[in-house]
DSSP file (Angstrom, degrees, kcal/mol; ACC not computed):
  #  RESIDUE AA STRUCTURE BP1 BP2  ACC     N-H-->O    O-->H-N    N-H-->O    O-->H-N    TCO  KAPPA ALPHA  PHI   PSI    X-CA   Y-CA   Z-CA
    1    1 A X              0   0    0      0, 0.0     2,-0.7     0, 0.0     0, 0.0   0.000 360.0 360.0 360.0 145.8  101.1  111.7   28.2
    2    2 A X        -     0   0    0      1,-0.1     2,-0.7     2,-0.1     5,-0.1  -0.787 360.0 -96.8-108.6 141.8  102.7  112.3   24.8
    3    3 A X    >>  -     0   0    0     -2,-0.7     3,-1.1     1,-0.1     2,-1.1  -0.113  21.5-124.8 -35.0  77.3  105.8  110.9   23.9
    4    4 A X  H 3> S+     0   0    0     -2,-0.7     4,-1.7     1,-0.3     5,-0.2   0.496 108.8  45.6   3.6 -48.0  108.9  112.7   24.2
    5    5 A X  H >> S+     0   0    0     -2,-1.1     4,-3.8     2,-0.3     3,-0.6   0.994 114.9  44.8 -80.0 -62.1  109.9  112.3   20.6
    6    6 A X  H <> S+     0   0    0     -3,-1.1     4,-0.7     1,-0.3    -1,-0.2   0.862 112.2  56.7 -66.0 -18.9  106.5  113.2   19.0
    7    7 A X  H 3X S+     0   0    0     -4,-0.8     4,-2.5     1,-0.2    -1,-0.3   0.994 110.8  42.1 -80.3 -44.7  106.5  116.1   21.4
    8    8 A X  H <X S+     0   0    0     -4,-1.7     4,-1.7    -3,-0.6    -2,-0.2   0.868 113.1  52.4 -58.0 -49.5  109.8  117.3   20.0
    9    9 A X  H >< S+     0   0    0     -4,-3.8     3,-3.3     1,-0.2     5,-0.4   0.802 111.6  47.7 -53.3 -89.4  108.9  116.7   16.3
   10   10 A X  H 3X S+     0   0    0     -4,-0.7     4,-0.7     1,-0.4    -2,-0.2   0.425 108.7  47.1 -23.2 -45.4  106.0  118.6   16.7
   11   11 A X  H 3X S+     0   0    0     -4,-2.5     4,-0.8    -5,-0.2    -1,-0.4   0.847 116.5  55.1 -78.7 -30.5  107.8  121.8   18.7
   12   12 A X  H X< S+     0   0    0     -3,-3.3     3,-1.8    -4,-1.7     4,-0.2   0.993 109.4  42.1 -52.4 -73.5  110.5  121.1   15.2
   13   13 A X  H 34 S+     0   0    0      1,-0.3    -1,-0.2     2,-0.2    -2,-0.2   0.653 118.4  49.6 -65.5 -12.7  107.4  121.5   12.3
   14   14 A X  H 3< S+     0   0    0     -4,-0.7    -1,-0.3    -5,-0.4    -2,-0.2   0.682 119.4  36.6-102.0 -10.5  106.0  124.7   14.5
   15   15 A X  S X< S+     0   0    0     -3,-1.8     3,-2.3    -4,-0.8    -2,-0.2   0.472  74.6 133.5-105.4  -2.9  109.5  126.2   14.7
   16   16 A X  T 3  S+     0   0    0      1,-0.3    -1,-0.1    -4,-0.2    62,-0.1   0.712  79.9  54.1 -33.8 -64.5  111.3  125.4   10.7
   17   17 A X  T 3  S+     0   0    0     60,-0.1    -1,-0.3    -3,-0.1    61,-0.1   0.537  95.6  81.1 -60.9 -11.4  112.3  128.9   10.5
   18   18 A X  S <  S-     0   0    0     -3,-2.3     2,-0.6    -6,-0.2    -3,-0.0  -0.324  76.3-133.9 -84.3 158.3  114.0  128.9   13.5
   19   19 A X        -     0   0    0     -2,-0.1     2,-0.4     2,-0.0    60,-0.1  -0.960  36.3-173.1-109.3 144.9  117.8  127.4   14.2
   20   20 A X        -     0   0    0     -2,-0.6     2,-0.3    29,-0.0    32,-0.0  -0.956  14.6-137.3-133.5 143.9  117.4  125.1   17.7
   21   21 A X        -     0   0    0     -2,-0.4     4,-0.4     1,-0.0     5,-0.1  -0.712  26.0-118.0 -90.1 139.9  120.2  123.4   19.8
   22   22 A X  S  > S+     0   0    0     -2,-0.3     4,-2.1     2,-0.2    14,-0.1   0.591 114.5  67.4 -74.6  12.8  119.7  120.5   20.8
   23   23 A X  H  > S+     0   0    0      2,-0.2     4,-1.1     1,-0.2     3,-0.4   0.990 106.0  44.5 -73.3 -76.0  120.0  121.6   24.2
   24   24 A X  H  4 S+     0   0    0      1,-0.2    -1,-0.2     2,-0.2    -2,-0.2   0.531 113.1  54.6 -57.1  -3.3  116.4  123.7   23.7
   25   25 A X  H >> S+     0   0    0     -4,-0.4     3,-3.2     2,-0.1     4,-1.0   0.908 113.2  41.2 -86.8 -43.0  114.8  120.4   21.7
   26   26 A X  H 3X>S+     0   0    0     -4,-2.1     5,-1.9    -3,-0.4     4,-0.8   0.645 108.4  58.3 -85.6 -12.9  115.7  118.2   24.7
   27   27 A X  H 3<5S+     0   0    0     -4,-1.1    -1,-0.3     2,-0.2    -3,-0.1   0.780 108.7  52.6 -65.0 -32.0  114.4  121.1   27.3
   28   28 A X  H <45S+     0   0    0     -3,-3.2    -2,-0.2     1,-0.3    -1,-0.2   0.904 111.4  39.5 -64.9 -29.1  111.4  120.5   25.2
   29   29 A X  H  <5S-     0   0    0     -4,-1.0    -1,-0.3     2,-0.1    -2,-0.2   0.714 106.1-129.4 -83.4 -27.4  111.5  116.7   25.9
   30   30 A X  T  <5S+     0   0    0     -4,-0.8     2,-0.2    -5,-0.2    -3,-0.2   0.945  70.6 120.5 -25.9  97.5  112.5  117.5   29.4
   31   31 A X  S   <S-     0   0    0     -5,-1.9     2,-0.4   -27,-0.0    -1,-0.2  -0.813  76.5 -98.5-148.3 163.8  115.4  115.0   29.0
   32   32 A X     >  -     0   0    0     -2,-0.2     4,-2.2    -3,-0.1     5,-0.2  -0.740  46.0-103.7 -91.1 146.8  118.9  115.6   29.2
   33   33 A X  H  > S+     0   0    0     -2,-0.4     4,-0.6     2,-0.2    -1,-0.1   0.706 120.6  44.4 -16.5 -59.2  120.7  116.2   25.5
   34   34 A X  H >> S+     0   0    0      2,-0.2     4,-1.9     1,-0.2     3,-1.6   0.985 113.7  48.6 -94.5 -58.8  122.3  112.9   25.2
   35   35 A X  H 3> S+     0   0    0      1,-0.3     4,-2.3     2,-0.3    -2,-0.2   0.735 110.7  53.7 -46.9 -58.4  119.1  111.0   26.5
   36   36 A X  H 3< S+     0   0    0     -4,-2.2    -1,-0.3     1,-0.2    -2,-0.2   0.823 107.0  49.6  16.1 -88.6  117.2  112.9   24.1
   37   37 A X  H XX S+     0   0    0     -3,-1.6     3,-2.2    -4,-0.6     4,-1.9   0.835 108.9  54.2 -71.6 -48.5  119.5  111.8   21.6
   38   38 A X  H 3X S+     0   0    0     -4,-1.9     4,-2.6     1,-0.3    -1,-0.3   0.875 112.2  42.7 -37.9 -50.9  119.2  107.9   22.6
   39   39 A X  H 3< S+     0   0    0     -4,-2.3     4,-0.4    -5,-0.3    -1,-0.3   0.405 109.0  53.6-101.4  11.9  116.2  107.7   22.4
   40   40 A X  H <> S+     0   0    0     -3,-2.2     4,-2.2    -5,-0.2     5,-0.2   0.711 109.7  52.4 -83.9 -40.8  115.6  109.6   19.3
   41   41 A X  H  X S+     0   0    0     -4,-1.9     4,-3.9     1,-0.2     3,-0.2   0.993 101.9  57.8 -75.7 -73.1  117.9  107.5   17.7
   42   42 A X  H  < S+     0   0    0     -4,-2.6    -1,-0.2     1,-0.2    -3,-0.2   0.761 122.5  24.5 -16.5 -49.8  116.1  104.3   18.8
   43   43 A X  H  4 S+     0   0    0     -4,-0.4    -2,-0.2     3,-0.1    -1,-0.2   0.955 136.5  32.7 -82.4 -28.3  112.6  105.3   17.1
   44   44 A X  H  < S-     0   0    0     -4,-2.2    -3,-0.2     2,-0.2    -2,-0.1   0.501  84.3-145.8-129.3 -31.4  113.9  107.9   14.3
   45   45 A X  S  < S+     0   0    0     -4,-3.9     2,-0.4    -5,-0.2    -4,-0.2   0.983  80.5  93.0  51.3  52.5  117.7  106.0   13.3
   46   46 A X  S    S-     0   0    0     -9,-0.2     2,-0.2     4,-0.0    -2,-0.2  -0.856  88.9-115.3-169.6 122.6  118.5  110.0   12.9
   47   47 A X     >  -     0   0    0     -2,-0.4     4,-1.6    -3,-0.1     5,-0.4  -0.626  35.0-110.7 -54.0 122.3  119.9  112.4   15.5
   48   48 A X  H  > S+     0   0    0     -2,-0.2     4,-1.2     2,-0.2     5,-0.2   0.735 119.0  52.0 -50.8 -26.7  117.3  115.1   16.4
   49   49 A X  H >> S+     0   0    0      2,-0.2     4,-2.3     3,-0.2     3,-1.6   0.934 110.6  49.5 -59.0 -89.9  119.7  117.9   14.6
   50   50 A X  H 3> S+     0   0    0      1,-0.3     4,-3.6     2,-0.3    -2,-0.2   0.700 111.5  44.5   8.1 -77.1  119.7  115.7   11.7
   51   51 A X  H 3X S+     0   0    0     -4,-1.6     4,-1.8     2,-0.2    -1,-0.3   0.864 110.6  57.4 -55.2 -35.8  115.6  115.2   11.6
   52   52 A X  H <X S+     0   0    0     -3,-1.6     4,-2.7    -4,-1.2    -2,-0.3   0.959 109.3  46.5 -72.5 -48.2  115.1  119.0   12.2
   53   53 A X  H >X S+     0   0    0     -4,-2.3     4,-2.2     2,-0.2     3,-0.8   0.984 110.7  47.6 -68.8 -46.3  117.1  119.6    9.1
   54   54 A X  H 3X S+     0   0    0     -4,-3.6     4,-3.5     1,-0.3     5,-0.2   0.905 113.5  50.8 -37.3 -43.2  115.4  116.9    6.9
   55   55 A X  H 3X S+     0   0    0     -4,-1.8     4,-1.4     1,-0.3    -1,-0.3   0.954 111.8  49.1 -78.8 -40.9  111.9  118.5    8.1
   56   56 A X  H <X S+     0   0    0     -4,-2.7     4,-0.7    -3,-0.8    -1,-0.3   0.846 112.4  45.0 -67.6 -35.9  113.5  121.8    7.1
   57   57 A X  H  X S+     0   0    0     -4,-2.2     4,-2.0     2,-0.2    -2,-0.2   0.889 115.4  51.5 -49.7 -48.4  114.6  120.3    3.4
   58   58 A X  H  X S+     0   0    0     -4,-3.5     4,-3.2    -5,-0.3    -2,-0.2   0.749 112.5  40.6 -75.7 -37.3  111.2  118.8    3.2
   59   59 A X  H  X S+     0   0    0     -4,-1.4     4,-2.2    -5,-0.2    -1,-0.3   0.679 118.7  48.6 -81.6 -32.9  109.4  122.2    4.0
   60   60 A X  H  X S+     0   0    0     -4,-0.7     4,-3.6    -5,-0.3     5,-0.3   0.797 108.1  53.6 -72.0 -29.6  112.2  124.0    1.5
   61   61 A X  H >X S+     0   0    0     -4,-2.0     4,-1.1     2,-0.2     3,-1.0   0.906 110.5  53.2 -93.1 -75.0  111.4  121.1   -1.5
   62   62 A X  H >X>S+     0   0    0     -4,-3.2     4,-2.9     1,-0.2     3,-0.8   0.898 117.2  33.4 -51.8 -39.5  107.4  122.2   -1.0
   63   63 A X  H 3X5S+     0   0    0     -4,-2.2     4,-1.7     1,-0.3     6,-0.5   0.910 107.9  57.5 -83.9 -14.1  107.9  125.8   -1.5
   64   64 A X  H <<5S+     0   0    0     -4,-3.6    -1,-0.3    -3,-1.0    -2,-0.2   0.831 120.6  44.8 -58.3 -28.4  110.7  125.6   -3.9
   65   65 A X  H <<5S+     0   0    0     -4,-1.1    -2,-0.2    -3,-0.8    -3,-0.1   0.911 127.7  20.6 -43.4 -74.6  107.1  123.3   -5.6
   66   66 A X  H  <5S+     0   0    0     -4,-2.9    -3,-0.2    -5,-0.2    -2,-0.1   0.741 111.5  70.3 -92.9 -29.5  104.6  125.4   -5.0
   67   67 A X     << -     0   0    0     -4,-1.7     0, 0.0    -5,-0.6     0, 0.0  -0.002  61.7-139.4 -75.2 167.5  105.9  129.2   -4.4
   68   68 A X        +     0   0    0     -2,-0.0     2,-0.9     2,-0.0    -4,-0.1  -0.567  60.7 126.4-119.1  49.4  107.2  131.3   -6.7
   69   69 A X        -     0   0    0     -6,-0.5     5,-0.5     1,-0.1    -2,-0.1  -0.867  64.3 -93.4-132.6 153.4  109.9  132.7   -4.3
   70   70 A X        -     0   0    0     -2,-0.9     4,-0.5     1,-0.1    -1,-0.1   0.455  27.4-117.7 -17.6-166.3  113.2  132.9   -4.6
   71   71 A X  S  > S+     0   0    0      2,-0.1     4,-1.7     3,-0.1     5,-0.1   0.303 117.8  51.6-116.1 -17.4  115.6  130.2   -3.3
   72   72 A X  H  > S+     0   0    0      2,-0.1     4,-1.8     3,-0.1    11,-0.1   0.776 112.7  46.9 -91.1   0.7  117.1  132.8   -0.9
   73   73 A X  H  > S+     0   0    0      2,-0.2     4,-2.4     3,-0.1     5,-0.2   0.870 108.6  50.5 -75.3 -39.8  113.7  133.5    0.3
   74   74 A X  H  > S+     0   0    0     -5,-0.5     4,-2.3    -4,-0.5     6,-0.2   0.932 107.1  55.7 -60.7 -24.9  113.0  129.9    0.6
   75   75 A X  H >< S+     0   0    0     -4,-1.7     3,-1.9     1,-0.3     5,-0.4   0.881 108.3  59.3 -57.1 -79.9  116.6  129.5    2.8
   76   76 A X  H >< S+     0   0    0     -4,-1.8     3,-0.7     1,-0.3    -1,-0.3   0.603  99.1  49.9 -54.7   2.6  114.9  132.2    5.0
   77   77 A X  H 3< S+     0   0    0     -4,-2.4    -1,-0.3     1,-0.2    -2,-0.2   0.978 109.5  47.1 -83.2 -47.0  112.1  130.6    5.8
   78   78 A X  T << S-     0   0    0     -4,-2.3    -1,-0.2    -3,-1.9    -2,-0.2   0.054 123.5 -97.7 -72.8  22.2  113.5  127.7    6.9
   79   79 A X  S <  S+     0   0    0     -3,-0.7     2,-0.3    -4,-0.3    -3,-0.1   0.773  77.8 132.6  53.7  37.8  116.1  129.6    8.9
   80   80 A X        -     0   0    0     -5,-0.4    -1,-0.3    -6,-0.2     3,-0.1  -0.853  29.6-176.3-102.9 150.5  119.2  129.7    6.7
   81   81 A X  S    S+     0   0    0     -2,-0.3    -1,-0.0    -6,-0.1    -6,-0.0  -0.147  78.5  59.7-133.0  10.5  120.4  133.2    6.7
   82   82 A X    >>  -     0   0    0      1,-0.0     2,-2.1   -10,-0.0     3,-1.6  -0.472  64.8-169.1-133.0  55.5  123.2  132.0    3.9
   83   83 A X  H 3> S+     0   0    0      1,-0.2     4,-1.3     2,-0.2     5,-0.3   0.646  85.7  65.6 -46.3  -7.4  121.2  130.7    1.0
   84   84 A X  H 3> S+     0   0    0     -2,-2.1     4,-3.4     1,-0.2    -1,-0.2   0.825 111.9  42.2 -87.8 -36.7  125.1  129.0   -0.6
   85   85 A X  H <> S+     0   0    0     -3,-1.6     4,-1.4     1,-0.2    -2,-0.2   0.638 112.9  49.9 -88.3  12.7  124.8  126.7    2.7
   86   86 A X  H  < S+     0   0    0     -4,-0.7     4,-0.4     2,-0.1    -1,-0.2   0.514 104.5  53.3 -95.2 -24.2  121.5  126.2    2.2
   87   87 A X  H >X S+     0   0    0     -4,-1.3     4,-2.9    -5,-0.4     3,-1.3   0.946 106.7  55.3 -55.5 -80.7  122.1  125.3   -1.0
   88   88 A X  H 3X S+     0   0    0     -4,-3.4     4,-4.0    -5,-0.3    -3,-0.2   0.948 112.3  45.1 -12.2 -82.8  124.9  122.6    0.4
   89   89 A X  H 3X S+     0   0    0     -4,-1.4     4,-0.9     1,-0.2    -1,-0.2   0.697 111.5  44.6 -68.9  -1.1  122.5  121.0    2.5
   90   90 A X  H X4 S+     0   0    0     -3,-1.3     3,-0.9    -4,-0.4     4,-0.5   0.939 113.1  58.7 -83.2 -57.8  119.7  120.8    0.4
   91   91 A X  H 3X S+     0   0    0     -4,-2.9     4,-2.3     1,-0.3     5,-0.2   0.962 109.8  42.3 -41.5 -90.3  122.3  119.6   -2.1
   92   92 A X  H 3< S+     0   0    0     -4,-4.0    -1,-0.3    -5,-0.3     2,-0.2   0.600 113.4  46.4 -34.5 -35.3  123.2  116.8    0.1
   93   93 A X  T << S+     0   0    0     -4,-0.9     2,-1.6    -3,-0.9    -3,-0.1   0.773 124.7  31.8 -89.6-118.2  119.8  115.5    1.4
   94   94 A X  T  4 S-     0   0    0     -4,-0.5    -3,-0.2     1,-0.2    -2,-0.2  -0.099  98.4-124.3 -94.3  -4.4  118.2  115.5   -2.4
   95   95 A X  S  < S+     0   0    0     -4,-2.3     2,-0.3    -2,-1.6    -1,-0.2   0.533  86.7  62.6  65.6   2.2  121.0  114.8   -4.6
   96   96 A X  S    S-     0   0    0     -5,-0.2    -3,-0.1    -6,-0.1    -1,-0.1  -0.914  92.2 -99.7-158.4-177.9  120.7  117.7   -6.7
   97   97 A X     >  -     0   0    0     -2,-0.3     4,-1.9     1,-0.1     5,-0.1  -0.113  47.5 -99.1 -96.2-163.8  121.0  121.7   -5.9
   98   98 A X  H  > S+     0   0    0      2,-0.2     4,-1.5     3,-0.1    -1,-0.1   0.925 118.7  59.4 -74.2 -43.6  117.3  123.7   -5.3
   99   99 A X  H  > S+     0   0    0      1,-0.2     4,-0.8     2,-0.2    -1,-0.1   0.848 104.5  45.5 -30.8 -65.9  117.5  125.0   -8.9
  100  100 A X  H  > S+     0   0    0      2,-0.2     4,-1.4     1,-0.2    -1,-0.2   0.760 111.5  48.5 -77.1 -29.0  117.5  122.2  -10.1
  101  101 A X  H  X S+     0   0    0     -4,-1.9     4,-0.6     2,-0.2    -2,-0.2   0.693 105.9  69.8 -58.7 -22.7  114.6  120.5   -8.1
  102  102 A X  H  < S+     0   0    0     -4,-1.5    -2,-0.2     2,-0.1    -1,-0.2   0.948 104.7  23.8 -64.5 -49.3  113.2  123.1   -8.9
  103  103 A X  H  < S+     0   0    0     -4,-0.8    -2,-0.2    -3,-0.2    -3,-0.1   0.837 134.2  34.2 -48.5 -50.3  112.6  122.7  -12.7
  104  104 A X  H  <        0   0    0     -4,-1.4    -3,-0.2    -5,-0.0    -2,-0.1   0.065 360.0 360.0-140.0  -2.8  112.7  118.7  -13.0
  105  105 A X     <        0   0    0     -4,-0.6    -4,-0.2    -5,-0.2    -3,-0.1   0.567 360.0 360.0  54.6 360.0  111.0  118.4   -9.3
């Protein structure tokens, strides 16, 4: 049987483009929200919201890398529909905007 948590990353990295509650990760888990959350926290020290965005940064910081597309393409892919708040969080997790990881990596 596989492990709640890895089953829940896993359904995150096949879904980036997507926005998920954690109400549909923990459906995934079949856990209640906050149990979910407990026990996420225990392996991960990161709230499953939290980990979905990083895996979404992480997926945004390769194609800003490798792509040549745009940085409001790259928001849509990872299922920002606002590229300024995609900007923000990116901003926040990496210390510097997309732009600029982008040139200086």
């Amino acid at each position: 049987e596989t492990d709640p948590v890895s089953q829940v990353i896993h359904f995150m990295k096949e879904h980036l483009s997507e926005s998920l509650s954690l109400e549909q990760l923990a459906e995934v888990a079949g856990m209640s929200a906050s149990n979910l959350s407990l026990v996420f926290r225990q392996k991960l020290q990161s709230s499953p919201i939290h980990f979905f965005t990083f895996l979404k940064i992480q997926r945004a910081c390769y194609l800003l890398e490798f792509t040549n597309l745009r940085i409001k393409e790259v928001a849509y892919q990872i299922g920002y529909n606002d590229p300024f708040h995609f900007s923000r969080v990116f901003t926040n997790i990496m210390g510097k905007s997309p732009r600029t990881f982008r040139k200086n990596g």
